[in-house]
N, C-alpha and C positions, 0 to 999 in steps of 0.2 A: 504494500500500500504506500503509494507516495504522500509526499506532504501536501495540506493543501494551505493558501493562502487564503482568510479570511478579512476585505476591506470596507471600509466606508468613509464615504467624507464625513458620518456624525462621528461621536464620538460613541463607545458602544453602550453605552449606556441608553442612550437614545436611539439607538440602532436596533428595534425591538425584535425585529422580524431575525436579521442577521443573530446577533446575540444569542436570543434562542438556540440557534440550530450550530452556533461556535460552542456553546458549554453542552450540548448534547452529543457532539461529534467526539470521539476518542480515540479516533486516528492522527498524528502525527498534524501539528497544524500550528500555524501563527494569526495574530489579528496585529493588522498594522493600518492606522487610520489613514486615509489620504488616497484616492482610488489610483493618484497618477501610477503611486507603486505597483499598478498591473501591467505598464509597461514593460515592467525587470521580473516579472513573475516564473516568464520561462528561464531567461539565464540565471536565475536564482534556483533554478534546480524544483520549482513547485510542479508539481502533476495537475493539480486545476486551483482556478484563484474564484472564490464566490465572492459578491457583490450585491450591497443592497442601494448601491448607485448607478445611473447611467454609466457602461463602460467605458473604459480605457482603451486607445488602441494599442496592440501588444504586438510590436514589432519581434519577427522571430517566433511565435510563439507556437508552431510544434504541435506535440503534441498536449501542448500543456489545455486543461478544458476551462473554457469562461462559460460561467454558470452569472446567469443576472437573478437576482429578486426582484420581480416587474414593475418597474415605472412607467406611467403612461407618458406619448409624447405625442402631438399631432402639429403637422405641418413644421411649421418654425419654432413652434412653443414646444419645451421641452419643460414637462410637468414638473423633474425632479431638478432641474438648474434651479440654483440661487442666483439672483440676479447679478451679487458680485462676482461670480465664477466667470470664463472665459469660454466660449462657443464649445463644445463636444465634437470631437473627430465621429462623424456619424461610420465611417470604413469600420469601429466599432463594434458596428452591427451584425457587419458581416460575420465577425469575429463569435458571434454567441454561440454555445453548444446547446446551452438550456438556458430555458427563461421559466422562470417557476411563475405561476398563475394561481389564484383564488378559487376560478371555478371551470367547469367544464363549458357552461354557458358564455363565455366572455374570451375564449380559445381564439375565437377569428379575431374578436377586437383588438386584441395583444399581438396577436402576430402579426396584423397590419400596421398598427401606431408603427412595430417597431422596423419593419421591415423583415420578416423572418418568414419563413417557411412553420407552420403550423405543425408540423412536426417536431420542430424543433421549442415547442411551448408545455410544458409540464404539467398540468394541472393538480397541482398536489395539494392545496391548501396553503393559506399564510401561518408562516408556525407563530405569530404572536399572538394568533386568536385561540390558539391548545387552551389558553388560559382562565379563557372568557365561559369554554362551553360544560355544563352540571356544574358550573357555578350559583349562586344567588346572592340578593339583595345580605352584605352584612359580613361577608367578604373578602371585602375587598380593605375590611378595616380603616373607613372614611367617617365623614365627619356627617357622610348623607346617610348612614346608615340609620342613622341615631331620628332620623323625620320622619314622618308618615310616608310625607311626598314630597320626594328630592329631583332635581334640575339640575342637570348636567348643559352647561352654555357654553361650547367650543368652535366659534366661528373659522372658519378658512383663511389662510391669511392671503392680502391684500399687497400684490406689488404695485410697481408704480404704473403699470396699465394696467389693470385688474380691474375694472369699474370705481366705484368714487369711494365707498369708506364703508364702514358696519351701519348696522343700525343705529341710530342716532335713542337708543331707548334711556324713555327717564325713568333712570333706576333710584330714584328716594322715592318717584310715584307705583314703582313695581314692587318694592318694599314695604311699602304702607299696604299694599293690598295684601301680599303673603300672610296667610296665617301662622298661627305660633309653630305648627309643627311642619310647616313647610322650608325648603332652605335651596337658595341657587348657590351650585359651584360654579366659577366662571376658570377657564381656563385656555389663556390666548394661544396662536400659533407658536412656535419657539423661533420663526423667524420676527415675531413682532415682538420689538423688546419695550415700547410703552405701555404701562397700563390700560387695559380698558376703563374700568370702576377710576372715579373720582375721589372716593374714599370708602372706607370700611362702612356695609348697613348691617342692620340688626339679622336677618336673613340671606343678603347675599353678600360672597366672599371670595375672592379671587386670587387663585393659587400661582404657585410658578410655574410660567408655560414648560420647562423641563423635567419637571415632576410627572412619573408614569402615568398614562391614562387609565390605565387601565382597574387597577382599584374604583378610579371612579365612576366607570363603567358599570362597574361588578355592584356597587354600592345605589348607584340615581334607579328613579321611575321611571325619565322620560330623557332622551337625547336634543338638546335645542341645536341645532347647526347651520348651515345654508347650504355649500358644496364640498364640506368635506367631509374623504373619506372614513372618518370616523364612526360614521353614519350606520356604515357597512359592520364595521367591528360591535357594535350597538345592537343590531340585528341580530348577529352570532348569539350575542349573549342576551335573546328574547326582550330587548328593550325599544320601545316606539321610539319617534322621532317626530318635532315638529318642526317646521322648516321658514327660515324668515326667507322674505322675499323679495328684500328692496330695496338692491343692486342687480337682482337679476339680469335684467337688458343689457345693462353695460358690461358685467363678469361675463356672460355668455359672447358679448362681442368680440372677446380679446383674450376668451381661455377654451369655450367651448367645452360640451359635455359628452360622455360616452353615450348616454340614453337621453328618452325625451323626458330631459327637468323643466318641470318638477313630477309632474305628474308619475311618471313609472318609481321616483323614490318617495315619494310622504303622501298620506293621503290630507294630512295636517297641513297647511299652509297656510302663514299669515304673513302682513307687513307688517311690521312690530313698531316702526316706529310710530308716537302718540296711538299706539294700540293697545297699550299693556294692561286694559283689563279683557279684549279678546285675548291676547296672546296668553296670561292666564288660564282663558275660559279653555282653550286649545290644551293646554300642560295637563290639568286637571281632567278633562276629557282622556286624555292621550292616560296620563297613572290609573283612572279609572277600567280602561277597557283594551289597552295595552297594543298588542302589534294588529295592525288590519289586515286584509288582502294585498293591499299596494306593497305594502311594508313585507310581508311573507313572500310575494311574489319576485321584489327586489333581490330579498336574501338569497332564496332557490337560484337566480339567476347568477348573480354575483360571487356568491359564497356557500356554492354546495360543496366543496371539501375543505371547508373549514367546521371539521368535524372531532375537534380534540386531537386528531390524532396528524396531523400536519406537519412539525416536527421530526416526528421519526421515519415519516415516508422521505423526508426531505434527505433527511441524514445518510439511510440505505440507499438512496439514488447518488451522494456525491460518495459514498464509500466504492457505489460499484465504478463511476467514474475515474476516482483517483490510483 
């Protein structure tokens, strides 16, 4: 069994998906942050380099296998680029052995974003969602566990052409309306490094966007989000979702969506801003009567092998690889 090379531009802590299946693997292996390092992967002597970034082109690279954890990318947008990163060598692409996938439904979509042969796309499941499934509410050891009905608020974050900003919600008048045992977690993208919240309320509270999601997950009623993927890991783990609406036009112009949003993700949808006793009445709905059709029908499509066991299908494929 040769070594294999595990990278990311996050750092792994934050690398949920990679991380997973790095402390699960027991074959001969490094994690070195910084994805250029897939460049020297082959003359470094590795048998295959995994990836939960856009790849590297790997000049030389043999028979060494590049294995990606899927990022979407369409046209000139490239999902997983930071803005202050420098363009991706797309010849990259070519470069892929495996592209790991969420679900069996979503196969063509990933192999076209990326340019692949559809054989060449995995559908194993995301191994950070192992975590999420014969989970429940309590957990996750949160602070929402401790409420009747708890609010998970994880908006998408917002580059500089992304549509115009979040919702503009007045959160002292969202707060006077919560009842005693209800409580919002807010928790930003970890690219946005300003606060959302203006200051501390008696019911909502906003965490550090690096702090793992996924206890909170495991812990809230209901998922508040607009286009991000967190939505999907929220599903996993039998939690609704309601969806604000009001950047839509301009996000959609300048980021574009896999499916038709909103509708195939939330059957919940509101414009939140000066809305916050609907968008309330939505949450409350949403803890009461939990995931709908829209919301199961996403999941199935999205994330039918994110079935617990993700992980270690993942691990056996790069063992037989290396």
């Amino acid at each position: 069994m040769g070594r294999v090379l595990f990278t990311s531009d996050n750092h792994l802590g934050r690398a949920e998906n990679l991380r997973a299946v790095y402390e699960a693997y027991d074959g001969p292996k490094d994690y070195v942050r910084g994805s250029a390092c897939m460049a020297d992967a082959a003359r470094k002597g590795y048998s295959a380099c995994v990836t939960d970034t856009l790849p590297r082109w790997m000049d030389g690279k043999g028979d060494c296998k590049s294995i990606v954890i899927g990022h979407g990318i369409t046209g000139d947008k490239l999902y997983a680029l930071d803005e202050k990163r420098p363009g991706i060598d797309t010849r990259a692409f070519e470069q892929i052995d495996v592209l790991l996938n969420a679900s069996t439904g979503t196969v063509g979509i990933m192999a076209s974003q990326f340019g692949v042969d559809e054989g060449k796309v995995a559908a194993l499941g995301l191994p950070r969602t192992d975590a999420l499934v014969g989970r429940y509410k309590g957990d996750g050891g949160t602070v929402l566990a401790d409420h009747r009905r708890s609010y998970l608020y994880v908006p998408t974050f917002r580059g500089p052409r992304d549509g115009k900003c979040l919702p503009r919600i007045d959160w002292q008048r969202l707060d006077e309306l919560l009842e005693d045992d209800e409580f919002v977690a807010v928790k930003r993208h970890y690219f946005q490094r300003e606060p959302i919240l203006p200051r501390r309320f008696r019911h909502i509270v906003e965490y550090e966007p690096d702090a793992a999601s996924t206890p909170f997950i495991l812990d809230c009623d209901v998922v508040i989000t607009d286009y991000s993927s967190i939505m999907f890991d929220g599903y996993v783990a039998g939690k609704p979702s309601v969806l604000t609406l009001d950047d839509g036009e301009e996000y959609l112009a300048t980021r574009g969506m896999y499916l038709d949003w909103p509708t195939q993700y939330s059957s919940r949808l509101v414009r939140a801003e000066c809305n916050e006793p609907l968008l309330l009445d939505k949450l409350r709905e949403a803890a009461a009567c939990g995931m709908g059709p829209v919301e199961r029908s996403c999941r199935d499509l999205v994330a039918d092998m994110c079935d617990g066991h993700a992980t270690e299908r993942v691990v056996e494929m790069i063992a037989g690889l290396a």
